[in-house]
C-alpha positions, 0 to 999 in steps of 0.5 A: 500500500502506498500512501501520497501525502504532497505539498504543492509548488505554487508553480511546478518546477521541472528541470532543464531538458523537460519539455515543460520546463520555463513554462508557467504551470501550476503544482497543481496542474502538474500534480493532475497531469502527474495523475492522468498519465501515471494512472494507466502505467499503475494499472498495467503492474497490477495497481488501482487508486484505491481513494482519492478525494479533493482537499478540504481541510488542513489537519495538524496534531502531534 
């Protein structure tokens, strides 16, 4: 099991070289595009997405 806790750039970072990098794009869009193209390669080695909800709240505690 594998669990993504991720904290977000404002705007995504990618290195020299990466067809995106220099390019405006959100952490947010990138974490998305993340999402919709790794999906299929999860699926192919056996792994499914087992929950996945929108961020609401911010919980902090020891």
């Amino acid at each position: 099991h594998m669990l993504n806790l991720v904290r977000l750039r404002e705007t995504a970072r990618y290195p020299a070289g990466h067809v995106l990098h220099g390019q405006s794009i959100t952490g947010f869009d990138a974490y998305q595009s993340y999402g919709r193209e790794s999906g299929a390669i999860f699926r192919d080695v056996g792994g499914r997405i087992a929950y996945s909800a929108a961020f609401e709240y911010t919980l902090i505690g020891p």
